[in-house]
Backbone bond lengths (Angstrom), bond angles and torsions (degrees), N, CA, C in turn:
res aa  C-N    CA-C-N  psi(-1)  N-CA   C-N-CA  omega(-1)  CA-C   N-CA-C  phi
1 X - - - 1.455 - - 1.521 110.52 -
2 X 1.661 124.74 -45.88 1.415 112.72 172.42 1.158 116.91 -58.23
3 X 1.128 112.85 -32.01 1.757 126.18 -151.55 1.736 80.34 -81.51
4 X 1.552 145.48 -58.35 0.958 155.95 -158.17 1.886 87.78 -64.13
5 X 1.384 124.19 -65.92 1.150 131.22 -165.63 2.019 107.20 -52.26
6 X 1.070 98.89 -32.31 1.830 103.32 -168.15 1.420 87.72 -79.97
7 X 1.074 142.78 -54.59 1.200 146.61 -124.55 1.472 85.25 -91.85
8 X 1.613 135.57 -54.07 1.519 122.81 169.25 1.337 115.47 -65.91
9 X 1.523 144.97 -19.32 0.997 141.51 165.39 1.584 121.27 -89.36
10 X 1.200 107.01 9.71 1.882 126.28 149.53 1.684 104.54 -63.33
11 X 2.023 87.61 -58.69 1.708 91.19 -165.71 1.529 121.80 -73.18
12 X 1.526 103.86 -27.67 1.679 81.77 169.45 1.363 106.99 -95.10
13 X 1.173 152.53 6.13 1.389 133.70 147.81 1.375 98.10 -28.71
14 X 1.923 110.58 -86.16 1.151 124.93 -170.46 1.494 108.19 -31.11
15 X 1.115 150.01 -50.98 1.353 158.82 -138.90 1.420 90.79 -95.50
16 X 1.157 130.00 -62.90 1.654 125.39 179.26 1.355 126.13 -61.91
17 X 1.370 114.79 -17.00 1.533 129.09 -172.73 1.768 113.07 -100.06
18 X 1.402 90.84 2.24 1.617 91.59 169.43 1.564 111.87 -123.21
19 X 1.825 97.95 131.20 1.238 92.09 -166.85 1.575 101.05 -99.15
20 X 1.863 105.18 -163.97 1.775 97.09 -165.87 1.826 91.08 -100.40
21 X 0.923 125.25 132.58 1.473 133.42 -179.65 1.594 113.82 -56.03
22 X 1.575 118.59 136.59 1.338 109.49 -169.52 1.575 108.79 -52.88
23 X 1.492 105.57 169.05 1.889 109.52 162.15 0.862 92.54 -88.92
24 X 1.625 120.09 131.45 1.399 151.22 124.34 1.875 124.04 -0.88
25 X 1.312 112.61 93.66 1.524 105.31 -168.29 1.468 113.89 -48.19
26 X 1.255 133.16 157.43 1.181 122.40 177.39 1.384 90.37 -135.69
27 X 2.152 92.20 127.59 1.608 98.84 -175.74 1.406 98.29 -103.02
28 X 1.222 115.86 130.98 1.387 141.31 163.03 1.612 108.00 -58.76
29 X 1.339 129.14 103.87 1.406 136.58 158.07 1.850 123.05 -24.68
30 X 1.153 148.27 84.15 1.435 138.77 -178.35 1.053 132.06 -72.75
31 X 1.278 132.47 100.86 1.716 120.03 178.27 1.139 113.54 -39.24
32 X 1.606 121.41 131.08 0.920 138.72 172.12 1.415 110.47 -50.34
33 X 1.214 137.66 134.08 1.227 143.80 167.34 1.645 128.36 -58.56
34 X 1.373 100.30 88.39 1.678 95.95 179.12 1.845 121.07 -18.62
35 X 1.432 97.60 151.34 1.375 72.46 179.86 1.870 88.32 -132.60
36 X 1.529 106.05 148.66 1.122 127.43 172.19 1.439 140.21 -8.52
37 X 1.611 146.71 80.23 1.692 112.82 -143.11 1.831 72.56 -71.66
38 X 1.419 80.21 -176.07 1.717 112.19 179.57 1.422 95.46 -97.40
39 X 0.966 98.49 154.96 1.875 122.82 -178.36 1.219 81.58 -74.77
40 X 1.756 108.88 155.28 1.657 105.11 176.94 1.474 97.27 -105.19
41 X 1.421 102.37 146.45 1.371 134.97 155.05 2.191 104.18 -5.85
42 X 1.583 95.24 158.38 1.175 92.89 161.67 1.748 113.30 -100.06
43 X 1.259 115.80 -6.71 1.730 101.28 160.36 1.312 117.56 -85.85
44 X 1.368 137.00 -26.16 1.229 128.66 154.11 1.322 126.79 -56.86
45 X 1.211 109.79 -17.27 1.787 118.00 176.31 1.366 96.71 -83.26
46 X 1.545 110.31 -61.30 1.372 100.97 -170.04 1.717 113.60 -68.91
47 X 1.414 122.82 -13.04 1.562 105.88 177.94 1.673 106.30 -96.96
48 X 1.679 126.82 13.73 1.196 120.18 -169.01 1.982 74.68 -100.77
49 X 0.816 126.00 -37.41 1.667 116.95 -171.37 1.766 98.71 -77.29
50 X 0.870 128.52 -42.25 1.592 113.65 -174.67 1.520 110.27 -71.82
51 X 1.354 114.46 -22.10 1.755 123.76 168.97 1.903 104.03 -69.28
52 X 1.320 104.03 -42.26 1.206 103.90 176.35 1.323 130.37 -69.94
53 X 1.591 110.57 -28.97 1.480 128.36 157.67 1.696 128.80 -45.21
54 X 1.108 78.07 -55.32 1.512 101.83 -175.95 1.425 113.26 -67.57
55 X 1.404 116.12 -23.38 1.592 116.03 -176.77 1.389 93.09 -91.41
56 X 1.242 131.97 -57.31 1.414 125.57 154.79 1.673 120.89 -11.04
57 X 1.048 114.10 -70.05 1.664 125.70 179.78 1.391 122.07 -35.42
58 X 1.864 93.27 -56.89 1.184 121.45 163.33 1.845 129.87 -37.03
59 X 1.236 104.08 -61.22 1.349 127.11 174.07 1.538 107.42 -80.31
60 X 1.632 123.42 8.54 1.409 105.71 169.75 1.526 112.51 75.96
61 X 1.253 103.05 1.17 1.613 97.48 174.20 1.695 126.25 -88.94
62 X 1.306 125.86 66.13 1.530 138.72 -165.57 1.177 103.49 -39.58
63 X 1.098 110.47 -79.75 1.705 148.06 -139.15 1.924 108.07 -136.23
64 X 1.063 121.38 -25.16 1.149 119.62 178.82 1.842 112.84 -140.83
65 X 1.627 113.41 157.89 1.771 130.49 -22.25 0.954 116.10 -50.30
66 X 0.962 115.69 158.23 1.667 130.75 167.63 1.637 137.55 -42.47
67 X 1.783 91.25 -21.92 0.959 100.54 -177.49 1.872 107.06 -118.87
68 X 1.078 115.24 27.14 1.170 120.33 -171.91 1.778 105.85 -166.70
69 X 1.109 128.31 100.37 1.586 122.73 -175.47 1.401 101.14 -175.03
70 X 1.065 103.56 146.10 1.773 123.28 162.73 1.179 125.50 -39.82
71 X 1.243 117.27 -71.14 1.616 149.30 160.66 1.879 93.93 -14.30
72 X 1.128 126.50 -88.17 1.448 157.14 -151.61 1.715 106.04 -62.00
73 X 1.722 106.42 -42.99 1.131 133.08 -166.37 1.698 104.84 -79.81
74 X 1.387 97.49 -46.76 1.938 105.62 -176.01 1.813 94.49 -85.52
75 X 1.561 126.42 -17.92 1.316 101.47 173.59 1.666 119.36 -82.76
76 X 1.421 108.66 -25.32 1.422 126.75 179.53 1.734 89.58 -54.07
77 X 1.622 123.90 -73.96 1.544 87.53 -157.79 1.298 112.80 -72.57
78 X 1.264 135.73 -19.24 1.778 117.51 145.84 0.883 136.32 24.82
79 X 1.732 101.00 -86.08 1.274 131.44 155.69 2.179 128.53 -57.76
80 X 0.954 90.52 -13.16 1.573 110.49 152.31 1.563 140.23 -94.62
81 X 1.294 89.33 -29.46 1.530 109.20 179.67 1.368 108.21 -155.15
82 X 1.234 127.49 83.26 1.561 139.11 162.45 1.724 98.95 -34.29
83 X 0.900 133.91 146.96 1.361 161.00 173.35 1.608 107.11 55.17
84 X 1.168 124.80 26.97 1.567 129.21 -174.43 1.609 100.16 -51.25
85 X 1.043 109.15 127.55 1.923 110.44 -172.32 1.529 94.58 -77.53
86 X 0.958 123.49 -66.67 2.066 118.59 168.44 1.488 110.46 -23.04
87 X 1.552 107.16 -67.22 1.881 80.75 -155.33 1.772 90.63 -94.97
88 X 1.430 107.60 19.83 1.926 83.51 144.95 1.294 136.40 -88.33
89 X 1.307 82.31 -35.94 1.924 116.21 173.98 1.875 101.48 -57.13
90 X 1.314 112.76 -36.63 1.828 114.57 168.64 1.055 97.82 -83.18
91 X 1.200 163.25 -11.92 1.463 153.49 173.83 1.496 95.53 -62.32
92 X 1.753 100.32 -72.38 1.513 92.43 -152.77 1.951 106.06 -89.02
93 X 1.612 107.84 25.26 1.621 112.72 148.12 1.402 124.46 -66.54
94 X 1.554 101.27 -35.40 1.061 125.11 169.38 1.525 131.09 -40.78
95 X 1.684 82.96 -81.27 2.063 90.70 166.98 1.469 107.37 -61.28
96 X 1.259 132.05 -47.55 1.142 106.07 165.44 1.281 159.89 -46.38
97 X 1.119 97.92 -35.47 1.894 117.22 154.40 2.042 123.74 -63.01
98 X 1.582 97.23 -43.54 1.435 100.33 156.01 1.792 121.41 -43.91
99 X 1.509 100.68 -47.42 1.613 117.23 -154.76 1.487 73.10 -65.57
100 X 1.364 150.23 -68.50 1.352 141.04 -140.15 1.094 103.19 -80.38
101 X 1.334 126.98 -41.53 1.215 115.70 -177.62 1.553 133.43 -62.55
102 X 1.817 85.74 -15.39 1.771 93.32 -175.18 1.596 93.96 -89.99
103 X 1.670 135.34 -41.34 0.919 121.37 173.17 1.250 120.56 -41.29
104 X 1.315 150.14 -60.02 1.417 174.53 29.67 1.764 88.71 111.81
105 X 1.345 104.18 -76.20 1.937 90.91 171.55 1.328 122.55 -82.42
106 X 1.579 121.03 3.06 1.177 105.50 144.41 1.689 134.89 -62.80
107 X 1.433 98.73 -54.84 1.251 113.06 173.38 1.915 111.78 -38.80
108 X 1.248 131.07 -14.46 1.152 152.08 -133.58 1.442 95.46 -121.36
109 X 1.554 122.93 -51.98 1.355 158.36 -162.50 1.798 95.29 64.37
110 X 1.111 115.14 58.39 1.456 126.40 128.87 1.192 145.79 -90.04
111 X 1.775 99.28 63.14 1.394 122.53 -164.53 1.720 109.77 -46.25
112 X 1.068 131.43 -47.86 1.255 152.15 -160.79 1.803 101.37 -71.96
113 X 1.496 112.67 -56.70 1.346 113.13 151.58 1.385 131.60 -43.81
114 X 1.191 109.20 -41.13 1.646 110.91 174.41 1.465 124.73 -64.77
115 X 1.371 87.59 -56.48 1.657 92.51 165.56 1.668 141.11 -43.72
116 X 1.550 82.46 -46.17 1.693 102.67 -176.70 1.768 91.57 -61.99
117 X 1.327 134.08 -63.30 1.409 144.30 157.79 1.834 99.57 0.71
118 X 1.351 93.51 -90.02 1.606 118.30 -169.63 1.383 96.12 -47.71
119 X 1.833 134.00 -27.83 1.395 95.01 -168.51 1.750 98.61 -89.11
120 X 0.959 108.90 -43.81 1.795 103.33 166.98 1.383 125.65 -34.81
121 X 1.439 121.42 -37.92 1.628 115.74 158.37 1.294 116.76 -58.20
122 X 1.331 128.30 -24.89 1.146 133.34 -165.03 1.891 118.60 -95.23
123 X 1.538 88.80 -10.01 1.639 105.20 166.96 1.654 101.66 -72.24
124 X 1.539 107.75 -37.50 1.496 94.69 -158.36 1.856 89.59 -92.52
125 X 1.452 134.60 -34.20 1.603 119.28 -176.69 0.910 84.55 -153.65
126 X 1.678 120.89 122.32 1.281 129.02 169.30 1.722 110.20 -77.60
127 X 1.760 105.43 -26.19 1.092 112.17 179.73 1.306 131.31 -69.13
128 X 1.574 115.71 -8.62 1.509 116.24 -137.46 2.022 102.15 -93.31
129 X 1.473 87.80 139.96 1.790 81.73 -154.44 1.473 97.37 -69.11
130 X 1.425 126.25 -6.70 1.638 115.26 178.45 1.776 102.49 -61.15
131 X 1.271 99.20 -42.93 1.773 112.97 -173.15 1.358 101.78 -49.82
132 X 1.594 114.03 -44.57 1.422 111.12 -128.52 1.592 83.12 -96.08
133 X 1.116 147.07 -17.74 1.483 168.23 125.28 1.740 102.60 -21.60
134 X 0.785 117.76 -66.97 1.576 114.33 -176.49 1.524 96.96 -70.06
135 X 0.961 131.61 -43.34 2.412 129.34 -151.30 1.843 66.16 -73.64
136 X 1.492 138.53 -49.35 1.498 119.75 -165.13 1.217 117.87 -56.08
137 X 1.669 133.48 -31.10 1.200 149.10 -167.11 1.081 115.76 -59.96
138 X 1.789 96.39 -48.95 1.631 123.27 -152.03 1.630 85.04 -95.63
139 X 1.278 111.99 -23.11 1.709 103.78 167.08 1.487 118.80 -50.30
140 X 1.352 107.79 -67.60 1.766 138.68 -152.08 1.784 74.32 -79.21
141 X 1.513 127.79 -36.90 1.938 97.61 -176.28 1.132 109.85 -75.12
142 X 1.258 138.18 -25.03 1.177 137.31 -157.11 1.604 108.74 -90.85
143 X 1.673 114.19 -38.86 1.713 121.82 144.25 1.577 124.15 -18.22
144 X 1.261 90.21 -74.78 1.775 113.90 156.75 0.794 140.16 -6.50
145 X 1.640 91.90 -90.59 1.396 116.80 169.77 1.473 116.38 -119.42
146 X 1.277 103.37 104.75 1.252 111.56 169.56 1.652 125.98 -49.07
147 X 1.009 107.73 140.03 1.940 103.14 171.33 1.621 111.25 -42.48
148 X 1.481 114.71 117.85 1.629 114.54 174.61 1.605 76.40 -141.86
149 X 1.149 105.91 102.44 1.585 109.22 159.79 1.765 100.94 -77.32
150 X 1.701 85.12 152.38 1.853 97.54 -173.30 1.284 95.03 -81.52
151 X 1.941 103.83 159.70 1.317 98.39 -165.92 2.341 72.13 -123.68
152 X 1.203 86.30 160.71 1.761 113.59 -172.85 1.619 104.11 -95.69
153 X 1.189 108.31 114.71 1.567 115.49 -164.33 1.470 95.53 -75.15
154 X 1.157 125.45 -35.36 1.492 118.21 -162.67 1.984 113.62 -89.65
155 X 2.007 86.45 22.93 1.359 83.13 178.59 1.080 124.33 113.59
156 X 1.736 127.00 -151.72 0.820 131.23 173.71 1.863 117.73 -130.65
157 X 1.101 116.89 56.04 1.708 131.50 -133.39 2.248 82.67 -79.44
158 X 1.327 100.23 50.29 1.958 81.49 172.95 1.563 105.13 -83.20
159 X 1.407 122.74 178.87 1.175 98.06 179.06 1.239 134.43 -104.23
160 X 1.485 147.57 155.39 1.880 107.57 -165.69 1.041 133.71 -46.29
161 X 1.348 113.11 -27.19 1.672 100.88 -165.27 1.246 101.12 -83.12
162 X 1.310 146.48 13.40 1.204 137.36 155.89 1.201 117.11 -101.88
163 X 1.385 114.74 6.23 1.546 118.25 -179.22 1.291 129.67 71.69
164 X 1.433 117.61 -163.00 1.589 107.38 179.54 1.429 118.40 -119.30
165 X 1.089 132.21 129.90 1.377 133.21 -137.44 2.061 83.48 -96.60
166 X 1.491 100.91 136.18 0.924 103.44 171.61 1.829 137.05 -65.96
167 X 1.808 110.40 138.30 1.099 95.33 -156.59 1.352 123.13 -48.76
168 X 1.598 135.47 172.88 1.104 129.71 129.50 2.064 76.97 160.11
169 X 1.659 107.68 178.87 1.395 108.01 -177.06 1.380 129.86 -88.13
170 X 1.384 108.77 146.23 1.317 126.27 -166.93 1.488 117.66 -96.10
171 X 1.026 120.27 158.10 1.669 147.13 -169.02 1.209 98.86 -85.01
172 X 1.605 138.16 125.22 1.298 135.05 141.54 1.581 127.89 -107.29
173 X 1.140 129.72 130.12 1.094 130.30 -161.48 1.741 102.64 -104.72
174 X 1.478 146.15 83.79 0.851 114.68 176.82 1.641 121.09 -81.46
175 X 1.595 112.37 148.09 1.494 115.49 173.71 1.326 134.39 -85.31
176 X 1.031 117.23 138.31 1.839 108.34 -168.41 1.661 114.71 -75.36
177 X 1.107 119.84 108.76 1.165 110.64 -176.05 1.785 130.27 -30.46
178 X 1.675 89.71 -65.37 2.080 92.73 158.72 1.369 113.57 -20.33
179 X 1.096 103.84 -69.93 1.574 119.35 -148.83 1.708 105.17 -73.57
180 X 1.422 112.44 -44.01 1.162 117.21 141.31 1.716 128.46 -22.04
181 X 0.925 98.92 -99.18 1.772 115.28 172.26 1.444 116.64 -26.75
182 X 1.976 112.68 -39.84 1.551 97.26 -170.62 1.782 98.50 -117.58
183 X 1.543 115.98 5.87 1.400 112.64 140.11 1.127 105.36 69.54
184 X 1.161 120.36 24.25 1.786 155.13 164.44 1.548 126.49 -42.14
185 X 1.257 129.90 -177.69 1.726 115.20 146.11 1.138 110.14 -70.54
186 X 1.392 151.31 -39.39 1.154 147.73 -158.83 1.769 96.96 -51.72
187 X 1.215 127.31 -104.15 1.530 136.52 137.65 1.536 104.75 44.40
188 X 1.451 102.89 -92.60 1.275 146.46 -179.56 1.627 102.95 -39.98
189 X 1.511 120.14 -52.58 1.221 136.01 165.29 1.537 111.38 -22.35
190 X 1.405 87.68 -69.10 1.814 92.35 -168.88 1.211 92.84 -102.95
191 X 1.198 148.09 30.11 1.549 123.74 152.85 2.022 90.01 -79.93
192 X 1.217 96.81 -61.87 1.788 101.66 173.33 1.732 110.80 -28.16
193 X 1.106 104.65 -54.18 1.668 96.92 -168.50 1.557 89.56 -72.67
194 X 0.959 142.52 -32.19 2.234 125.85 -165.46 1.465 89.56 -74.01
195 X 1.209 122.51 -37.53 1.875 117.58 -165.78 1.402 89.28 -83.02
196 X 0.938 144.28 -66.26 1.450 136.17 172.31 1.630 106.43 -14.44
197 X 1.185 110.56 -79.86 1.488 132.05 -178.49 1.727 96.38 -36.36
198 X 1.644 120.42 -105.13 1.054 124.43 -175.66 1.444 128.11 -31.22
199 X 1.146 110.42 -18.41 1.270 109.08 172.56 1.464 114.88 -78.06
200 X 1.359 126.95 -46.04 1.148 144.15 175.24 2.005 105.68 -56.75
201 X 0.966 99.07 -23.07 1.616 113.96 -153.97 1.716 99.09 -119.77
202 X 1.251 150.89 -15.19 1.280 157.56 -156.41 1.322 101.36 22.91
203 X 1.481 127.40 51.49 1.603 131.36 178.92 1.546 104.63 -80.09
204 X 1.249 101.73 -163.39 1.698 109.05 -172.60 0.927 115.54 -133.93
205 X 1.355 131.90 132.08 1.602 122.77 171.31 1.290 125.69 -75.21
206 X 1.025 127.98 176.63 1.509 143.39 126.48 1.519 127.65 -147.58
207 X 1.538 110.23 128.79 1.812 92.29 -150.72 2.200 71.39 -117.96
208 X 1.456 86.22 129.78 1.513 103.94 154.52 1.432 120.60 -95.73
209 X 1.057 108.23 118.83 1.464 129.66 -173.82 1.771 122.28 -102.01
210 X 1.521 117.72 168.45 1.222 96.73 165.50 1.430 117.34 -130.82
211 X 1.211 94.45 23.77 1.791 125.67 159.20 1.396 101.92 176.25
212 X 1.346 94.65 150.54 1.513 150.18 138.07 2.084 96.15 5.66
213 X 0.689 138.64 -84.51 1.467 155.90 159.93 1.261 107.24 -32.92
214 X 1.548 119.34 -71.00 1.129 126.36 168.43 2.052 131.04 -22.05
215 X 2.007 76.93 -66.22 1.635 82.74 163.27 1.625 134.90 -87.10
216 X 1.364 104.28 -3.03 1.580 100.97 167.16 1.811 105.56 -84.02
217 X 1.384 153.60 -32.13 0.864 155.67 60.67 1.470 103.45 70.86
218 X 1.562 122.27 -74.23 1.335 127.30 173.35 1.378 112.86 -50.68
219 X 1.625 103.23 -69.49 1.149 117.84 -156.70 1.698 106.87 -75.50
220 X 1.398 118.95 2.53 1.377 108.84 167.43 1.060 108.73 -89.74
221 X 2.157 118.45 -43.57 1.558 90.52 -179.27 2.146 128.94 -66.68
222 X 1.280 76.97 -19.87 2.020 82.68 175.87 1.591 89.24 -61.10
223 X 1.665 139.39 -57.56 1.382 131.89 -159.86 1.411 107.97 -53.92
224 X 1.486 124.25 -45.50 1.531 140.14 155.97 1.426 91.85 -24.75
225 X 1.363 110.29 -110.40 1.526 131.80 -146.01 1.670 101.74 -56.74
226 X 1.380 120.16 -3.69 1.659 100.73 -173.82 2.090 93.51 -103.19
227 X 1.300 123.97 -15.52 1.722 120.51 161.86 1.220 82.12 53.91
228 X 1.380 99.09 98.12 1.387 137.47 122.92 2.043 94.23 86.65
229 X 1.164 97.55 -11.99 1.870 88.02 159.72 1.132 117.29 -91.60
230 X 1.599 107.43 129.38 1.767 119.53 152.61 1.376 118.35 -54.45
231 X 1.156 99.06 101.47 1.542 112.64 160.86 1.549 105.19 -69.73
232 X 1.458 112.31 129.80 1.303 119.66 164.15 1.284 124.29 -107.06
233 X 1.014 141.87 123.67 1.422 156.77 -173.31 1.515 118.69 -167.24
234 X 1.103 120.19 -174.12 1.642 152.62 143.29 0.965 134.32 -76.69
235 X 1.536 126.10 165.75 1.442 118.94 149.87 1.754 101.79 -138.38
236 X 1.695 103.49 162.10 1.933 97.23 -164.06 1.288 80.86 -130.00
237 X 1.123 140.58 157.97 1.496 129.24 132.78 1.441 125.00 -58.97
238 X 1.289 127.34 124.75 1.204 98.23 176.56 1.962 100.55 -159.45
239 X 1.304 101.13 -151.46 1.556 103.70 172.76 1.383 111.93 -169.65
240 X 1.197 132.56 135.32 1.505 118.34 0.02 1.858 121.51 -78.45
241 X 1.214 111.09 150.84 1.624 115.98 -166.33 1.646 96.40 -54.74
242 X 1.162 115.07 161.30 1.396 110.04 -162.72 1.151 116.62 -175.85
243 X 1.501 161.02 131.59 1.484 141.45 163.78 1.650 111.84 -112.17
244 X 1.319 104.70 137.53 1.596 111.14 173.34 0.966 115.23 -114.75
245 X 1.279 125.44 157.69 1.611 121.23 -145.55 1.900 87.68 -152.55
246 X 1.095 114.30 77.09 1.913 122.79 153.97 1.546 120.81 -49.71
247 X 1.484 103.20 157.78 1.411 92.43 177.18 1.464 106.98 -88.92
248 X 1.009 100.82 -157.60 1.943 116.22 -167.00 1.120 105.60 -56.68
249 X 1.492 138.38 143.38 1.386 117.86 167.26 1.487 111.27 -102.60
């Protein structure tokens, strides 16, 4: 019986003297921590703007929108790179493409178009003897031909509530269809120069359109480029697209 008694009080010793082993930490895996891109380079800056230029050029976009153009894009790396042979070499793509384009509405006798042209070449080199060759042209046409703004056979179609523009002759602007259609700087050009004008002048519009779209379309980019003046005018449907420009009413 002792011998029986020790022999269970062996086993629960043993049994009490063992403890339960810690739990095992469990490490949770961490995503690695992204790491930072790098700011890009200044030749990647400067060749992401001459890629951007160039699609600009492409699409006819010189000088306009504002937020998307050639012009803006080849002066930005400029300002990154003083003498960059690219966006000088797009500068004077630039005036050059103006110079034709004003020839082009000369040839047209869209004196008023030409001009507006020539003064935008003249943002980028007032000096440049291609320029200085065309401002002579647009000299000797204007010699020529004196200002006879076209007069509108069907009248004076403004609409009443703007009244009737007092007599005497009116301004017609015709629009180039091209330039029209792909809604370009060209376009854009001389909508800028009429809001320029009328604003300075409190004249009157009337934009002939060849829809509905078309002429609201007009009269927003002139509302754009004339800041913060009401342009007053109309719009007609009509053909060929066209803007007339009345005096004060």
């Amino acid at each position: 019986m002792v011998g029986l008694l020790m022999v269970c009080g062996a086993i629960l010793s043993g049994c009490m003297s063992q403890q339960p082993e810690p739990a095992s930490e469990v490490k949770v895996p961490q995503s690695p921590v992204p790491a930072k891109p790098k700011p890009p380079t200044l030749e990647q800056q400067v060749s992401l703007m001459l890629r951007q230029a160039e699609r600009a050029m492409y699409g006819d976009r010189l000088m306009f929108p504002e937020d998307d153009n050639a012009y803006d894009r080849y002066q930005a790396v400029l300002k990154l790179q003083p003498g960059n042979a690219q966006a000088i070499s797009g500068l004077q793509q630039i005036l050059v493409r103006y110079v034709q384009m004003g020839r082009e509405a000369l040839r047209h006798s869209r004196l008023g178009n030409a001009k507006a042209y020539a003064r935008r070449a003249g943002l980028i080199d007032a000096d440049n003897p291609l320029l200085r060759e065309f401002e002579q042209q647009l000299s000797e046409a204007e010699r020529l031909n004196p200002v006879a703004p076209a007069k509108v056979s069907s009248g004076r179609p403004v609409s009443s509530k703007l009244g009737t523009p007092e007599s005497g002759p009116e301004s017609q602007y015709e629009l180039n269809l091209s330039d029209l259609n792909l809604r370009g700087d060209a376009i854009r050009a001389v909508l800028k120069e009429i809001a320029e004008r009328v604003k300075s002048s409190d004249e009157v519009l009337l934009i002939v359109a060849r829809n509905d779209a078309e002429g609201r379309w007009l009269y927003k980019e002139m509302k754009k480029a004339a800041e913060g003046y009401r342009i007053r005018g109309d719009i007609k449907v009509g053909s060929p697209p066209r803007i007339i420009v009345y005096p004060p009413i």
